[in-house]
C-alpha positions in Angstrom: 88.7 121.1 98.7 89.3 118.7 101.4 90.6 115.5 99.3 91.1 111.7 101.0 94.0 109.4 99.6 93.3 106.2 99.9 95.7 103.5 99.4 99.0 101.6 100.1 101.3 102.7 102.8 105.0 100.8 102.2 108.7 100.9 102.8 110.8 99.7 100.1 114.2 97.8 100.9 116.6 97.8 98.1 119.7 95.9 97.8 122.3 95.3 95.5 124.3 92.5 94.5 127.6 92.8 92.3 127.3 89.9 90.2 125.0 87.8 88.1 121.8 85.4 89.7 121.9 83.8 86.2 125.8 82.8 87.0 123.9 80.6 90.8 121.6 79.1 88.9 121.4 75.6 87.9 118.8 75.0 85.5 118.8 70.8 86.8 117.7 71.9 90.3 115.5 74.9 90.2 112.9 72.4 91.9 115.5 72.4 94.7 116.8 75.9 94.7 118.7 77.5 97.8 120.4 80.3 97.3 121.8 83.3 99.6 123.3 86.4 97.4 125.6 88.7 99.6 124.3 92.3 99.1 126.2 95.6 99.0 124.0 98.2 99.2 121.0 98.8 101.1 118.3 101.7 100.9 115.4 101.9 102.8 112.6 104.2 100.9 109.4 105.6 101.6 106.9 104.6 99.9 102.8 103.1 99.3 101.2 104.7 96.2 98.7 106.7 99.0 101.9 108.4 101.0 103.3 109.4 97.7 100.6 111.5 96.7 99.7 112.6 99.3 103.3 113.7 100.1 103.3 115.1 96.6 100.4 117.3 97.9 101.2 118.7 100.4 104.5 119.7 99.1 102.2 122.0 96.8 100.4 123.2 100.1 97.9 120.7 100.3 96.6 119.4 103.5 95.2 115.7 101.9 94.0 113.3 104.3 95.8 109.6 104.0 93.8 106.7 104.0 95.2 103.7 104.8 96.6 100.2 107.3 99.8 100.2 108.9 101.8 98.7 111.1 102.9 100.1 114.6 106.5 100.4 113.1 104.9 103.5 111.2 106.1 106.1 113.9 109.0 107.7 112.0 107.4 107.1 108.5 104.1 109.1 110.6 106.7 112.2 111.7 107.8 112.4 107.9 104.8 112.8 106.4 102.9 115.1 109.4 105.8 117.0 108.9 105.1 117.5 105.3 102.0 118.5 105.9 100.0 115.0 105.5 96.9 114.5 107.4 97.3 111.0 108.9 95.0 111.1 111.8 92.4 108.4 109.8 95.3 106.0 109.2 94.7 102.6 110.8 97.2 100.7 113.0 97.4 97.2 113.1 98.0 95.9 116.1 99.2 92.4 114.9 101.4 93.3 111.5 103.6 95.0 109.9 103.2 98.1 107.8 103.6 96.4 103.7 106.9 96.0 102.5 108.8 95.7 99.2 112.5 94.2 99.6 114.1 94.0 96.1 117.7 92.7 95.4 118.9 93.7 91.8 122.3 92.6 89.8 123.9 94.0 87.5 122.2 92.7 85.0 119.5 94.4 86.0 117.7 90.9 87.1 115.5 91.7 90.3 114.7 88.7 92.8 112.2 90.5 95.2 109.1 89.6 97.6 106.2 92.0 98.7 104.7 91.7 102.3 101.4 92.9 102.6 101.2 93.4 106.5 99.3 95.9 107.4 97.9 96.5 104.3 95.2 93.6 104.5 93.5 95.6 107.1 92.6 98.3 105.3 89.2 96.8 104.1 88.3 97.9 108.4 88.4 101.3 107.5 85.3 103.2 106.9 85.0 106.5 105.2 82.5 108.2 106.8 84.0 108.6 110.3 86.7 110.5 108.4 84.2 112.5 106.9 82.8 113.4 109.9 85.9 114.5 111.8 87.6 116.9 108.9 83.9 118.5 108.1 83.1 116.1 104.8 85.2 115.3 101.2 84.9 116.6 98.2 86.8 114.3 96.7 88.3 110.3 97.6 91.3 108.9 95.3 90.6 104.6 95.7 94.7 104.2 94.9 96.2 100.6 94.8 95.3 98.5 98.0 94.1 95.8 99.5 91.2 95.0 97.3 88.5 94.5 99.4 89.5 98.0 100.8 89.5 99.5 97.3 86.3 97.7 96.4 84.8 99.4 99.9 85.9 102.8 99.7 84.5 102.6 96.3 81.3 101.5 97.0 81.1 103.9 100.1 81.6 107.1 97.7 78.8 106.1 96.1 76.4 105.5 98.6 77.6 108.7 100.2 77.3 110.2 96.9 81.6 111.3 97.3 82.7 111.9 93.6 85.7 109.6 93.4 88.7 108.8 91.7 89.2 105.4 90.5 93.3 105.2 90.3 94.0 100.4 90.6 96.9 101.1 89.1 98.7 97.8 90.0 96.0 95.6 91.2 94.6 95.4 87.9 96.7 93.1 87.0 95.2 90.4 89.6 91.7 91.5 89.3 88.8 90.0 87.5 86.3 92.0 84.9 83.7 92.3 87.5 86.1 93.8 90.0 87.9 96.4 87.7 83.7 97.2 86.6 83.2 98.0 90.0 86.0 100.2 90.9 86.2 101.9 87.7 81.6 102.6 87.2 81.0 105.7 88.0 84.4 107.3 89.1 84.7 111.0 88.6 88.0 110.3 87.0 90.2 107.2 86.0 93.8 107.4 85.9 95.5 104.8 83.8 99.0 104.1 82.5 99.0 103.4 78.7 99.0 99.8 79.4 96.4 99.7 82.2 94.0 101.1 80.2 94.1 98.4 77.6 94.6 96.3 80.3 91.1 97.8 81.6 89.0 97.5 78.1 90.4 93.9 77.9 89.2 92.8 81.1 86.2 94.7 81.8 84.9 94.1 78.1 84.1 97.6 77.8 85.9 99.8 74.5 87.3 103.1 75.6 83.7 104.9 74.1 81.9 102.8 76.7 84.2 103.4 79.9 84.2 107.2 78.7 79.9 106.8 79.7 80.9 105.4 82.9 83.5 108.1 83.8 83.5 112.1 83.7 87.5 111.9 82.9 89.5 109.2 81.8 93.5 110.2 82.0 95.9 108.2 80.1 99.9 109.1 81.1 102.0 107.3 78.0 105.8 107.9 79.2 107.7 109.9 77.3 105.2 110.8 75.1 103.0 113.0 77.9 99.4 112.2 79.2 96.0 112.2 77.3 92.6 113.4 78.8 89.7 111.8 77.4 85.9 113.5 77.9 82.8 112.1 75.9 81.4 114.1 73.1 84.7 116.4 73.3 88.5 116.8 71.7 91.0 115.0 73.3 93.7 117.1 75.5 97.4 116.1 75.5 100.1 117.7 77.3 103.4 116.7 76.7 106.2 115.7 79.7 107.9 118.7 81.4 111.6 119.6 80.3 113.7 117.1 82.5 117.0 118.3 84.0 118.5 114.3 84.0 116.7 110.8 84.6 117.8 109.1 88.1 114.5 106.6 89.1 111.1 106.9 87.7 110.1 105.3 90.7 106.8 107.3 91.7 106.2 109.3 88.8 102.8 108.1 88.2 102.4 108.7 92.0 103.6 112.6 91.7 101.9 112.8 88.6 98.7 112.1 90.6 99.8 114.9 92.9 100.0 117.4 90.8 97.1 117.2 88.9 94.3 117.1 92.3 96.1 119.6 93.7 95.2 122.0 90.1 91.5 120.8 90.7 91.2 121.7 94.1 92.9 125.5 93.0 90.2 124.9 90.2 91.8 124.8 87.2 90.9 123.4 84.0 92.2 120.1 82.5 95.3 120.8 80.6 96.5 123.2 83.5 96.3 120.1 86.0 98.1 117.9 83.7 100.7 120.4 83.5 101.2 120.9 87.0 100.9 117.2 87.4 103.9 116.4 84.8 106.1 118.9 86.0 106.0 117.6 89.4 106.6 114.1 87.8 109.5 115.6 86.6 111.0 115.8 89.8 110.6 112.6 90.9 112.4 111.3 87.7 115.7 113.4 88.6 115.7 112.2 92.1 116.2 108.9 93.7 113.3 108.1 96.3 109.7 108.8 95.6 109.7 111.5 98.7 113.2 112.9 98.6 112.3 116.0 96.6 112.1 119.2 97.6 110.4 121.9 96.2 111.2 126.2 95.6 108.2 128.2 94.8 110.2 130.2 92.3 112.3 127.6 90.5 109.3 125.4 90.1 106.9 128.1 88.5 110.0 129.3 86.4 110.1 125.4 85.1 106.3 125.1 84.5 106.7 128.7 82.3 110.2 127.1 80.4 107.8 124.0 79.4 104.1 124.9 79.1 105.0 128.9 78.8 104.5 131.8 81.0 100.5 132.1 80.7 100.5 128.5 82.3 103.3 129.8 85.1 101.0 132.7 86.1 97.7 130.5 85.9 99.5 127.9 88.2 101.2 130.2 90.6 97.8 131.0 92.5 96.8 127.4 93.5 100.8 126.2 94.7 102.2 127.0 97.9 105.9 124.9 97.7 106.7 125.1 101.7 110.6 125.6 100.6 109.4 128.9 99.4 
């Protein structure tokens, strides 16, 4: 299957600061505040909900084509990912702006003070799908990820005039969307992938129960933390598939992102439902043990022998055909 990822492309900058904001703060003169925290650590990240799947992808052999606006200070983040295997020939450079940013400063309270630049992103409503159809030989299948929302509303739309089946995946933006907008991105998506709060989020703004969303979807997949994923299809039993065995928790930074991964990669190898989700949570668990939302790698052997310790060996051998972890 050739499969486009459409979506944010960022760099995260994370800093620490070894103390408390709430000890700077003077409740009197918030209208006035001014205030500089000296930071100890700094990490610069990888990241854009688009650039981690399709990273995730292609570190299960995929060769997904990214979608989406950056800046011209994307040449190292560009090596990484061709390196990896990402198709970013179809990614559009801004010639005036920055690719998007997050830079978050956290205490040790845990309190975050952060600010998110959106750049580049902006100019992804430019982008067209159809030239990119054209040049790898036609989709079979577009994920619309988090983005700028004109972009995600046009990619959308485009699908369906091109009749592209589509994932519908607004993750973050529906929190700042209206009814009419989530309607549109979400009517007549192949799938919808929700978090657990998303999708109520969803029924509550679009006005549509989960029975009526189900007639406007083929799948609608629910991840709920801890407690696994659900896989909803109308007039049929619900699937759920638990979380893979975790070796420890370090950042669940991307999860939902590598979740994602994993489970287009099992529908381009063609397998059923609960076999994606598997594959799909099991790279997820990755992500969790690792700082960074692309600083995984992946062994061919240890990660089937993980997929067989959680979901058993008939899943291990039905999985083993469609992966091919470059690490060997």
């Amino acid at each position: 299957m050739k499969i486009a990822v459409a979506g944010s492309i960022a760099t995260d900058h994370l800093m620490t600061f070894r103390g408390r904001f709430a000890d700077s703060l003077v409740v009197e003169q918030l209208d006035k505040i001014s205030l500089s925290f000296l930071a100890e650590d700094l990490e610069i990240r990888r990241g854009g909900v688009a650039a981690n799947i399709a990273f995730g992808m292609a570190n299960l052999g995929q060769h997904p084509v990214l979608v989406g606006a950056v800046g011209e200070d994307f040449d190292d983040y560009h090596s990484w990912l061709t390196r990896h295997g990402v198709d970013c020939l179809s990614v559009y450079v801004s010639q005036t702006r920055h690719t998007a940013r997050f830079v978050c400063t956290t205490d040790d309270d845990m309190a975050q003070i952060a600010t998110f630049y959106a750049g580049a992103m902006s100019e992804a409503r430019n982008i067209e799908l159809g030239p990119i159809a054209d040049r790898v030989g036609g989709l079979d299948l577009v994920l619309v990820g988090a983005d700028d929302p004109e972009a995600m509303l046009r990619h959308t739309q485009e699908c369906r005039t091109r009749r592209i089946p589509f994932i519908a995946d607004p993750s973050q933006q529906l929190a700042f969307a209206d009814g009419d907008q989530i309607r549109r991105l979400v009517d007549g998506a192949a799938y919808l992938f929700t978090n657990e709060y998303e999708g109520h989020l969803t029924e509550q703004k679009t006005g549509w129960s989960h029975d009526e969303i189900l007639e406007r979807v083929g799948v609608r997949v629910i991840t709920r933390g801890s407690h696994g994923v659900t896989i909803h299809r109308i007039g049929q039993e619900t699937i759920a598939v638990p979380v893979a065995r975790e070796v420890r928790k370090a950042d669940p930074t991307g999860v939902g992102d590598a979740f994602r991964a994993g489970f287009i990669t099992g529908l381009s190898g063609g397998l059923d439902l609960r076999r994606c989700a598997q594959l799909g949570s099991m790279l997820a668990t990755y992500v969790i043990e690792t700082v960074g939302t692309q600083e995984y790698q992946l062994g061919q052997v240890t990660f089937l022998d993980r997929i067989a310790d959680s979901y058993g060996p008939d899943s291990a051998a039905a999985i083993a055909p469609v992966v091919a972890c470059p690490n060997g």
